[in-house]
N, C-alpha and C positions, 0 to 999 in steps of 0.2 A: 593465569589467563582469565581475567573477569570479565564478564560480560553484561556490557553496562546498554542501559537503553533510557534518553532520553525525551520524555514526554514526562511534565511536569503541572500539577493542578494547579496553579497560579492565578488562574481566572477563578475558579469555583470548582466546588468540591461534587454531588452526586446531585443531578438534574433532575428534577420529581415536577408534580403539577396537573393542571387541570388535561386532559385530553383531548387530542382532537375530536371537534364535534362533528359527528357524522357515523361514519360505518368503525373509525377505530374501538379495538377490544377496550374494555374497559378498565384492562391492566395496565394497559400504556399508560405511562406516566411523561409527563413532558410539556415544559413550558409553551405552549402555541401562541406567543408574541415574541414582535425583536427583541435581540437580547442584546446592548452595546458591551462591549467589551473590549476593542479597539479599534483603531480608525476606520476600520474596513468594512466593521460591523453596522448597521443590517444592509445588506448589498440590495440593492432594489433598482429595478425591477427585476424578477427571476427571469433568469435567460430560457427556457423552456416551462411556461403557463400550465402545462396540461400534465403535470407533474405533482400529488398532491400529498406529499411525504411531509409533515408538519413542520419540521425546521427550513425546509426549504421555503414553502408557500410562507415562513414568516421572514424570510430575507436572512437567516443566521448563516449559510453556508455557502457564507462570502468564496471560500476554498474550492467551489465546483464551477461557479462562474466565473473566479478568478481563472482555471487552468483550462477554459471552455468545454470542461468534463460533461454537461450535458451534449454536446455534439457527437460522443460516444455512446449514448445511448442509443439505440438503435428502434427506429419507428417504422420499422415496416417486419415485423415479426422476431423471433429468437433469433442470435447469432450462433454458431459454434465456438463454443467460450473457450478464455484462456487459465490452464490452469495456474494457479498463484502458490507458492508454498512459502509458507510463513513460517519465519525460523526464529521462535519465542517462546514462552513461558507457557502454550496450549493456548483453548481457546472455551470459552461457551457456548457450545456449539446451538446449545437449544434456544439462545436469544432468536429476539422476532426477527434481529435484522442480518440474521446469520445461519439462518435453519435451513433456510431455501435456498442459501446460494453455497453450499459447499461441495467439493470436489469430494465425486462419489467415485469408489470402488466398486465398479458391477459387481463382478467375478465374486464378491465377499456379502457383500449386499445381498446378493441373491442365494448364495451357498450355504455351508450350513456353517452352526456356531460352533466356533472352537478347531474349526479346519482351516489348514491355509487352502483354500480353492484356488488360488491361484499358480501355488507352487515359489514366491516370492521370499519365502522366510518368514512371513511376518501373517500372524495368524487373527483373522478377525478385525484387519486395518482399513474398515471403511471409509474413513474421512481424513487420514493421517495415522499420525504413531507419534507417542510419548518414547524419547530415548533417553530419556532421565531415568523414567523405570517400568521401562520396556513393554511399555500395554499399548495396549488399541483406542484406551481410555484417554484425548486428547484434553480432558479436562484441566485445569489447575486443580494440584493435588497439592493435602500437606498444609504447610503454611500458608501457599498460592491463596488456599479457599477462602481467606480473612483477609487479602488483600484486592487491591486493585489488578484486572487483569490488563496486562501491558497489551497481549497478543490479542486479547478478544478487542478492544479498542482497534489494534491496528488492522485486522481483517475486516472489520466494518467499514473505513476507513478507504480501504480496497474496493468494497463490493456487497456494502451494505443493500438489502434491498429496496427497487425502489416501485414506489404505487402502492405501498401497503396501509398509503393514509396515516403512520404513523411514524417518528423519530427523522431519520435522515435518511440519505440517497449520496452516493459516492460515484466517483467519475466512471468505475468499472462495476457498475452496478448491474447492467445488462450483460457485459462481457466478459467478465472477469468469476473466475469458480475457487477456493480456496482451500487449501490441501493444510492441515495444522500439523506443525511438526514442533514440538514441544523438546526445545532442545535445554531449557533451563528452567532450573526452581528457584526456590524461595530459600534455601536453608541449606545449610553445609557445602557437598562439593558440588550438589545441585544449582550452585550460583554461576559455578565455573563456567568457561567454552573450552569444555574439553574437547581436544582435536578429533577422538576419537570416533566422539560423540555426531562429532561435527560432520566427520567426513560419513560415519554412515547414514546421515539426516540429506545429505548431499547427495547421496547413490540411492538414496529410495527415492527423493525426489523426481531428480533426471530419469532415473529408471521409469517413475509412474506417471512420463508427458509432463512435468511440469516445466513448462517455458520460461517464466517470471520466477526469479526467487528471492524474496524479499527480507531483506535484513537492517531491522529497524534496529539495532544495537551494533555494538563493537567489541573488540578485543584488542588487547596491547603487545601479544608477544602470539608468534606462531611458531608450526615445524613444518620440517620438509615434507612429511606424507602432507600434508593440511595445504601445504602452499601446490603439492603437483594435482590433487583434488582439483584445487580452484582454476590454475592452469587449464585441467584438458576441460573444463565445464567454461571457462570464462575466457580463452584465449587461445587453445591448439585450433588452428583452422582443421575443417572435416571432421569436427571431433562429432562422432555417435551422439554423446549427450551435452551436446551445446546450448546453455541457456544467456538468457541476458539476466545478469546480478544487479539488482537494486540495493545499493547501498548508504548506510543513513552516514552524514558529517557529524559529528558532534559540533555543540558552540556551547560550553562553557570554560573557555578557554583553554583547553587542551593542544598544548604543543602540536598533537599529529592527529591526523585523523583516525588512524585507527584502523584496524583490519573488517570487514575486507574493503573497506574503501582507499585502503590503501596501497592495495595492489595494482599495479598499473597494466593491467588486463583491458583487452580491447575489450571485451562485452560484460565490463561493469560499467554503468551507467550512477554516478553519483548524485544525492540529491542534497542539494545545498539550500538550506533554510532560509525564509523571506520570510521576514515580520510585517510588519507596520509599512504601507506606502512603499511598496518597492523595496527596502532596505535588508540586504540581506544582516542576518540576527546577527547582535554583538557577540562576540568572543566564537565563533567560527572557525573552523581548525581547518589550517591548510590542507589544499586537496591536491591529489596528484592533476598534470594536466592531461584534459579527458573530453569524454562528456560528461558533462558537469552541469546539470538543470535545475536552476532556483525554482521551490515548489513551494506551499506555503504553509509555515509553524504556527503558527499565534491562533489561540483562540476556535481552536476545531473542537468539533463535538463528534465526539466518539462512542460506543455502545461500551455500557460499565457492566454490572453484575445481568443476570439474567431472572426475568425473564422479558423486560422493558425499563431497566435504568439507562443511565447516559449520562453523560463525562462531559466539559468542557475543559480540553487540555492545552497547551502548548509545548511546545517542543520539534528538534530536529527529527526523532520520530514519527511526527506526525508527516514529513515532510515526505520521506522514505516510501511509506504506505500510499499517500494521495500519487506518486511518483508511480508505483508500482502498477496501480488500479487503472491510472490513466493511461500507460501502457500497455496494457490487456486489453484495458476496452477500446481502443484506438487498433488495434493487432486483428481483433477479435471482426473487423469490420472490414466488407471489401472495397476497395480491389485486394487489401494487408491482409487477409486471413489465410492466403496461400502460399504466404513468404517463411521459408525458413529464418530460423534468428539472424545468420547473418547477413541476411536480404534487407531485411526487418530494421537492423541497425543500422547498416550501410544506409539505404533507401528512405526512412524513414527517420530515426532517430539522429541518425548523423548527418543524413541527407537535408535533412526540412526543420525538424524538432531545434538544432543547436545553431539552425541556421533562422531563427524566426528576428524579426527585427523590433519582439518584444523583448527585453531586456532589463535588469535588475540595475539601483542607482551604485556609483562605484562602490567599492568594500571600502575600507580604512587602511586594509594590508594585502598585501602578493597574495595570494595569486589572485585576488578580488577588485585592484585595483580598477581595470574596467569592465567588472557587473562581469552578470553571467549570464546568460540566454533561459528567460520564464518558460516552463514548462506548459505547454498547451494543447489543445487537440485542435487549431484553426485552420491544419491541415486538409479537416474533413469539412471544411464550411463550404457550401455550394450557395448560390444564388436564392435559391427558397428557403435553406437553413443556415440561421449563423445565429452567434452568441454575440453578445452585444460587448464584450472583450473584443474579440475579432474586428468591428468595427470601430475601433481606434484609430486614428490617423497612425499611418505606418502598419499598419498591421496587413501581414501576408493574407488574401482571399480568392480562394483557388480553386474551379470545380471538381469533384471527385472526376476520373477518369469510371 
């Protein structure tokens, strides 16, 4: 059972540069002009002006105005956020664009060190839990530390922060809090998705409020305990710990898509890769029929080492993540922040999201033949606020209640 995650450097290797000029630290490192890289790049004009995150204000992050992710951000003070649990490789937690937005444990945070104050099992798990080997240390350990972090990329990605004048801004960047659960390494069985592994990463989650759970990778072969997991989290109705599963498609040509997208559970919500101009990416792995929302791969810039590098990736990973983010921060906003998940799905994602009349150009093959409904938030667009996505001919515009 390997556990593969697709996000690939393609475009360019580690993102370094002059700084924003102005109030950014002087460690920021980061190109502050368009960057091309493909057809979409540099998006201009940015869909919310008063936003001064420096890939943004240079037009690179085509992927927040493509999914109208700024309309999630929330301008009239804090939301009650949604928690995100990211099921990867850990994370870097001390990056700039990841310090201030993770999903905190009071109870531990405030306790003493080396107690469980919660009474949980899990002793000193402020920000998540390593289940590889078994610490509170959410870091890439090991090999991890000499590579590229998958999972710090895709929490940024999520809910990078935004206004800090420096790097990028993500669709749940106001709404969205992120829980690191470090369910794989770099080396030996650490590569594995052990079930085991799987299912307790799955029960601290749900256990700890986390609504979104995001899995930017896959596996090829499962068991029964692993599959009745997912069940009562992704499909028994009334279930205690009901969440909606974000889960990534593979496309480099993989016959299946892959667990857990491949489970035909009412509250997994799949996210299927768009490249270039609407097209969703070649070699795309059949999906079960679902909700199924094209999000966008190509060309995203993602937070790399710490303590301000940055990635320009591509991949079905990245698709998964921007999927996840944008459903937090869209949840995270009312009238949606007092819906339980399956309100939330019904109502909202099944209701409006799969029903938008924004739509990806046909696939090449079943189940893609005619496109799949663009993931967006034009949901939230009122009359004073909209993304300039939104105003597309055909595009749904509807005032919040």
């Amino acid at each position: 059972m390997a556990f593969r995650s697709y996000t690939t450097g393609l475009c360019l290797t580690i993102l370094g540069g002059t700084p924003w000029v102005g109030t950014a630290p002087e460690s920021s490192g980061f190109p502050c002009q368009p960057f091309p890289c493909s057809t979409l790049l540099p998006s201009t004009p940015v869909a919310d002006p008063k936003t001064n995150d420096c890939a943004y204000r240079a037009g690179n992050l085509w992927w927040v105005d493509y999914v109208a992710g700024s309309l999630a951000w929330n301008t009239r003070g804090r939301p009650e956020p949604v928690t995100v649990a990211v099921f990867d490789d850990g994370a870097w937690i001390d990056h700039e664009e990841l310090r201030n937005q993770l999903w905190t444990n009071e109870a531990e945070a405030s306790g003493k060190a080396g107690v469980d104050d919660d009474g949980n099992g899990y002793v000193d798990d402020i920000h998540g839990w390593d289940f590889v080997d078994d610490s509170p240390d959410v870091s890439p350990k090991g090999a991890c530390r000499n590579r590229v972090s998958h999972g710090t990329a895709m929490a940024s990605l999520i809910a990078a922060e935004r206004n800090n004048h420096v790097g990028i801004a993500a669709p749940g960047s106001d709404g969205a809090r992120v829980m690191t659960l470090r369910v794989v390494g770099c080396e030996g069985d650490g590569t594995r998705a052990d079930p085991v592994r799987l299912t307790r990463a799955l029960d601290y989650a749900t256990r700890m409020g986390a609504r979104v759970l995001s899995f930017s990778g896959h596996w090829n072969a499962t068991t029964p305990e692993l599959d009745a997991k997912f069940r009562e989290i992704a499909d028994r109705p009334g279930s205690p710990v009901a969440a909606i599963v974000v889960a990534s498609v593979p496309n480099k040509g993989e016959p299946a898509a892959g667990y857990p997208a491949a489970y035909d559970f009412r509250r997994i919500v799949r996210a299927i890769p768009i490249g270039s101009d609407d097209m969703i990416s070649p070699g795309t792995s059949p999906a079960p029929a679902g909700l199924n929302l094209g999000a966008p791969s190509a060309c995203v810039i993602g937070a790399g080492s710490p303590p301000s590098q940055y990635r320009l990736e591509q991949g079905s990973s990245n698709s998964t993540a921007i999927l996840a983010g944008l459903l937090a921060g869209i949840w995270s906003r009312p009238p949606y922040d007092k819906l339980s998940p399956d309100e939330f799905l019904a109502g909202v994602v099944e209701g409006r999201m799969a029903t938008t009349p924004r739509r990806s150009k046909p696939g090449a093959r079943p189940p893609y033949l005619d496109g799949v409904p663009l993931a967006d938030a034009c949901l939230l667009a009122t009359e004073r606020r909209s993304a300039s996505v939104c105003r597309q001919p055909g595009a749904h515009r509807e005032p919040r209640p």
